[in-house]
N, C-alpha and C positions, 0 to 999 in steps of 0.2 A: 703460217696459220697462227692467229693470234689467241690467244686464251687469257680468258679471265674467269679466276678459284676464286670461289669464297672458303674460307676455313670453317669446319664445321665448330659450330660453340658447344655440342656436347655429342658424344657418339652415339645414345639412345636416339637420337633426334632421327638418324639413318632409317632410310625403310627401302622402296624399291627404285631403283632407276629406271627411266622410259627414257629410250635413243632413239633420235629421229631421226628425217633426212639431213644431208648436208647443210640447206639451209636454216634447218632448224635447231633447238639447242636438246641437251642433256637435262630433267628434272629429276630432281633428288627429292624426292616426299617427306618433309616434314609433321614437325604436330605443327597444329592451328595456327601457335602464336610467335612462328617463326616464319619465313618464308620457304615458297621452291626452291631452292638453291639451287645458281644457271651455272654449270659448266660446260668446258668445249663447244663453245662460241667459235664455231667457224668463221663467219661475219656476220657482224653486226647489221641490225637494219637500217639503211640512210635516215628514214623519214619516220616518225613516229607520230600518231595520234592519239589521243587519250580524250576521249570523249565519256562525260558524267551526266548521266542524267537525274537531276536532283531530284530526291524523294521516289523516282520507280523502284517497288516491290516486284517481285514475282507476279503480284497481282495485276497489274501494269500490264507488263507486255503478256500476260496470256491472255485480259482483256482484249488488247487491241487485235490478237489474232482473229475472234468474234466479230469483234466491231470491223476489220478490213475484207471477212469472210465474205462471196460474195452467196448470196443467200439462194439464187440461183443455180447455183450447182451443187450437186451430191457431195462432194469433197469439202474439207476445211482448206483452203489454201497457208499453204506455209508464208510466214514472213518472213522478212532479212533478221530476227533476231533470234526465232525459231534453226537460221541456217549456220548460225556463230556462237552461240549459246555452249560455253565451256567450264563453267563452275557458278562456285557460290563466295561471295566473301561477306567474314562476321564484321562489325562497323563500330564496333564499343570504345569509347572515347577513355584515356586518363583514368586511373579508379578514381580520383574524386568528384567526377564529374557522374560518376554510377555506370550504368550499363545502356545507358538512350544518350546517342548525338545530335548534335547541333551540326549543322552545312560546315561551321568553319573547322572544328574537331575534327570531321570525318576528311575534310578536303587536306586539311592539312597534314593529315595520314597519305592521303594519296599522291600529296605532292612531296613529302617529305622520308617517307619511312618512320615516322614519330609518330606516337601517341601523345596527344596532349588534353589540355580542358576543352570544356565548351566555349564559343566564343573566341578561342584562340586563333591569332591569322600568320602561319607562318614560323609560331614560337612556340616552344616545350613549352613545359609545365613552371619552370621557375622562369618564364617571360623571356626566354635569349632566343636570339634568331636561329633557324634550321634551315641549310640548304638546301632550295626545291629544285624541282628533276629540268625544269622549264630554266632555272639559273643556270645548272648546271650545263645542259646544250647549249646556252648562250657562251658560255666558256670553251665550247667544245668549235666555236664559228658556225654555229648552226644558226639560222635562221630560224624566229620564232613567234608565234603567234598567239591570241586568245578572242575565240567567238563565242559570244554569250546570250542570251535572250535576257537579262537580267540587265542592269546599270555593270559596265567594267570594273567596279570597284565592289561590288559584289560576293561575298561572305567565298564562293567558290573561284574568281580571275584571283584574288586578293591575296586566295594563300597559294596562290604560285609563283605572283610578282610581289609581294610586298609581306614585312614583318609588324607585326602589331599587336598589341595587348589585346585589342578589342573589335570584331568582326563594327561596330555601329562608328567609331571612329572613322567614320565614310571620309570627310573633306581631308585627312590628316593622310587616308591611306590612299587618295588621288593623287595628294601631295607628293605621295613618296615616286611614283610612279614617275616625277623629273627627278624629287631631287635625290633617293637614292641611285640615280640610275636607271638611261631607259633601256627596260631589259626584252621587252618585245618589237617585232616589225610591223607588225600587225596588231591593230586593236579593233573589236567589230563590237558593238552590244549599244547600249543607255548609258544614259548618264550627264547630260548638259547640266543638270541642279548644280552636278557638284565638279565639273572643269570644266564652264563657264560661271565665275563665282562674281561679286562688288569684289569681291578680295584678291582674287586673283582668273586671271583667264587661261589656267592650265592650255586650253586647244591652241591658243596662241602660240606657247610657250614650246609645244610640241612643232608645231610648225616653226619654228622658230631653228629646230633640233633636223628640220629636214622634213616632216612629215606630210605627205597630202592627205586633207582632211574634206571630209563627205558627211552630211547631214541627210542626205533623202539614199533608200534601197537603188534607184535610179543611176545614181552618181557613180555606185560602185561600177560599173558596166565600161563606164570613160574614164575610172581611175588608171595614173599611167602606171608602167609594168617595172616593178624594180626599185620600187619606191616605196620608203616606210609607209603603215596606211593605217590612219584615227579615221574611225566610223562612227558617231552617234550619233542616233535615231528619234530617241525619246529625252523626256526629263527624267526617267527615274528605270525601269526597266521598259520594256517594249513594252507593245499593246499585244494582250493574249491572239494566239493564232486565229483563232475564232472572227477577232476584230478588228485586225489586224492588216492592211490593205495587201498584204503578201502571206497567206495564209502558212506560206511554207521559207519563212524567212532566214533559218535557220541554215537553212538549206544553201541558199539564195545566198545568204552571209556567207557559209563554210567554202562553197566553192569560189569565190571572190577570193578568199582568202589563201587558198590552194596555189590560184595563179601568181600572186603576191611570193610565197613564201617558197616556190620552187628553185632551187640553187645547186650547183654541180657537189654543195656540201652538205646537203640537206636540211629536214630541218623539224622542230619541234614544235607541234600544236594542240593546246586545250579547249576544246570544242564543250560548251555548256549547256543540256536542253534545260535552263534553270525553271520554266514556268509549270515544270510537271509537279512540282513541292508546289507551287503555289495553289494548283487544281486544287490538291491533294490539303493543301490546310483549309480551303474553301469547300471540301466536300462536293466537288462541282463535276460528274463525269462527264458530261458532255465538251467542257474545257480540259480536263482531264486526255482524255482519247483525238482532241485535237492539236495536241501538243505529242501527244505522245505519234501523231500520225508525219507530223511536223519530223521530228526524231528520227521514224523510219524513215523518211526521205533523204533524208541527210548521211543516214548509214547505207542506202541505199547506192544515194554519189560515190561514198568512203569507197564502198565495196567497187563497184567498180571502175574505182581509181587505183584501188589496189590491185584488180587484174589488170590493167596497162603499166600500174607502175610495182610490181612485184618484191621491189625492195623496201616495201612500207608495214610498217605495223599499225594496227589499229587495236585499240582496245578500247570498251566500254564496259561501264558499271553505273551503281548510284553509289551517293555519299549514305543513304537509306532509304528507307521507305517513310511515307508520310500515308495520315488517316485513317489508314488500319482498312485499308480498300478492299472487299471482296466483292467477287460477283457470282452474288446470289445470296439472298438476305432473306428471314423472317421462316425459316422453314422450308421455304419452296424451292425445290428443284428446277429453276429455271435463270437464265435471264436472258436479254430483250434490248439488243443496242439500235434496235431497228429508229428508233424518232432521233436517236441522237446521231445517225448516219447523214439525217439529213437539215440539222441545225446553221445556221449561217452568222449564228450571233450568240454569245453568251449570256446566261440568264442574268449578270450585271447591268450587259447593254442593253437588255431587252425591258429590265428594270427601269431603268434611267431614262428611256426614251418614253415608255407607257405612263410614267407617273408624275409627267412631266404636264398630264391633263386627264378627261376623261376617258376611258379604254374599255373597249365591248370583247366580248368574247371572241367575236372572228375579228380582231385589231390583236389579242392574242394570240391566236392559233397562225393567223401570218409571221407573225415573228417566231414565233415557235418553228414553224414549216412544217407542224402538225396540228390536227382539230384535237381541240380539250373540249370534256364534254359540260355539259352545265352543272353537271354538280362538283365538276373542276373548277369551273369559274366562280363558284359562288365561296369555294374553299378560300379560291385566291382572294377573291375581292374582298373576303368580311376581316383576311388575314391582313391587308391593306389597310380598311378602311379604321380598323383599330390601332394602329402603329401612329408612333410620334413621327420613326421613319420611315415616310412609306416606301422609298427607295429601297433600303435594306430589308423591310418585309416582304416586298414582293420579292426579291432575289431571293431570299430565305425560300420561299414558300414556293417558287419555281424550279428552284433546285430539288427540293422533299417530290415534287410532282415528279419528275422525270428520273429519281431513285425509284417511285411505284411504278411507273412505268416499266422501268427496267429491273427492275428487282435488285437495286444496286444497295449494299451496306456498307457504313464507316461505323468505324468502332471511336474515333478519335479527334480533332481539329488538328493534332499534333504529330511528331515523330513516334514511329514503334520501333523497336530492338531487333527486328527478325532479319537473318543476312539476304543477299540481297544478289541477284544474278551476276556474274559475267561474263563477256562477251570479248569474242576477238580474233583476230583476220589477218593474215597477209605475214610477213616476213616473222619467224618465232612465237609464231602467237599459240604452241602448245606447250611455252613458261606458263601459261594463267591458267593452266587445268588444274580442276580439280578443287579442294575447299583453303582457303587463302584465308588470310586477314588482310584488313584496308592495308596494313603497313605494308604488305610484300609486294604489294604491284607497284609502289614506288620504287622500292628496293629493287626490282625484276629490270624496272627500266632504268635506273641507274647505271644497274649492269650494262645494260644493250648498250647503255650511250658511254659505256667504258672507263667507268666509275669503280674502281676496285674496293 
């Protein structure tokens, strides 16, 4: 039996022990800003998943339980994130950075066990690289992968594969992705802007290194089996699920990626629903809960990948929350997911297509896939007709619609400070009970992947 101790750093830190079953581990309860401490590691788990969903709050997935409820039946049905739902972790970046994270801060807590600034991809505070959990298995012969909704170079793939002063240094931290080393087998997400460049043609280059490489959802299907695999989809992140010609691509990605990275040695995968931060700085719920329904899908695969494959850990969180999302605004005791159950387009697309000429009220409510009444139309339209951009006005003003509809609130465009769910399944995943900081779950899976 193998064991791996951490040493405790101060004796007060000691509180109570929870022992599990065989397959599971020992947690030692800390304060906040230390971790669970994992002893008597029976064995380790082969396979590990760490899926982040960017910017979900609390408020997030208890939304989506509403929004997935079928309204027909007496009951709230429970979702997959309702079924794994095991703590909370706080998300505060670096003290000079203050107490609100940026994606690369928080990510590079979850990849690294470090605290660092905002902005940071992969590096402390005095700019030197930190070894991520995703490096480390690739030391270990593990097989390893990264699925993304976002471009692969991406403030959260970025700080697992690459080190860099600065999350927007995009083409420099593509770059590094050959030439420090290629440290994944699997790459799925966006991104041709910046590996396929005038300056250089990274996809090539990886091909070059062995890799088969796919541009359409389609392709992944006849990718062959056992082979490195570059997936990009878009120029810059995908198109929102909403608009998206595979509403659940995420999904569709992750399991693609699954068959790719299965090996007698297992292997390690970061799994990204990046587009819910973007809801979420857009104020946009109806995008918002289509991503976030995208997600459940996807954990939904995880989960029962982990009951056939039993030696897997899964774990999920956010890097934070974005918008300051509640549901239920202005006073009232209600809210109302019922029109945006049945949207098919985002109020961007539906923007860009309508104002493209003139647009009647029922040329509206189709693309809506609900009736707005005239004195909703007369809102939108005068909201329009006075804008330099009519495109961004009308997206403005159809978003604020569908907030009254629903009685949805945002406090913010940006990050809030409040911690943040998570979630986790399958081989040791009662290490992430309980209240954590971002740093421990790196540190937790370190352990597992036998990192003393």
């Amino acid at each position: 039996m193998k064991k791996l101790i951490f040493s405790l750093l101060a004796a007060s830190c000691l509180s109570a022990c929870t022992h599990t079953d065989n397959n599971q581990v020992s947690v030692i309860k800390q304060s906040q800003t230390d971790i669970n401490h994992v002893s008597d590691i029976k064995q380790s788990p082969k396979n590990i998943i760490m899926v982040v969903a960017d910017g979900m709050g609390p408020a997030y997935t208890t939304a989506y339980r509403y929004f997935n409820d079928n309204p027909d039946t007496e009951i709230i049905e429970e979702t997959v994130f309702d079924r794994h739902l095991v703590g909370l972790s706080s998300t505060y970046p670096a003290k000079e950075s203050g107490y609100i994270t940026d994606s690369a801060a928080s990510a590079t807590a979850l990849s690294t066990g470090v605290k660092t600034y905002n902005g940071a991809i992969g590096v402390d505070v005095k700019k030197q690289p930190v070894q991520t959990v995703l490096e480390w298995a690739k030391l270990q012969d593990k097989r390893t992968g990264v699925v993304v909704t976002s471009q692969i170079n991406h403030a959260t793939p970025a700080s697992y594969l690459a080190h860099n002063e600065h999350r927007r240094n995009y083409n420099a931290i593509a770059d590094d992705y050959i030439d420090e080393g290629i440290k994944a087998d699997v790459y799925l997400g966006g991104g041709w802007e910046y590996f396929i460049r005038e300056d250089r043609n990274l996809v090539n280059e990886f091909k070059q290194n062995g890799f088969h490489y796919v541009d359409t959802y389609q392709a992944l299907q006849t990718a062959p089996e056992n082979t490195p695999l570059l997936g990009l989809f878009d120029d810059t992140g995908l198109p929102s699920a909403l608009d998206d010609s595979n509403p659940h691509r995420l999904s569709l990605m992750t399991n693609a990626a699954l068959k790719q990275l299965e090996n007698d040695n297992g292997f390690f995968m970061l799994v990204e629903a990046s587009q819910v931060d973007w809801a979420g700085h857009g104020n946009d719920i109806a995008t918002a809960m289509a991503e976030m329904d995208d997600l459940a899908k996807t954990m939904e695969l995880l989960e029962d990948y982990v009951n056939k494959n039993p030696d897997t850990l899964v774990v999920l969180t956010a890097d934070h929350s974005t918008g300051g999302f509640t549901i239920a605004a202005n006073g009232n005791y209600a809210w109302k997911p019922d029109v945006i159950r049945t949207m098919t387009m985002t109020p961007k697309a539906i923007a860009k297509e309508l104002t493209a000429g003139e647009f009647t009220a029922k040329d509206l409510s189709d693309k809506l896939n609900f009736n707005i009444t005239e004195e909703e139309f007369s809102k939108l339209t005068q909201a329009t007709n006075d804008a330099k951009d009519k495109q961004k006005a009308l997206t403005i003003a159809l978003k604020k619609l569908i907030d009254v509809r629903t009685n949805t609130g945002w406090t913010t465009s940006g990050h809030t400070g409040i911690d943040v769910p998570v979630f986790a399944m399958g081989h040791s995943y009662k290490a992430f009970q309980g209240e954590l900081d971002n740093t421990a779950i790196a540190k937790i899976i370190f352990t597992l992947l036998g990192k003393k």
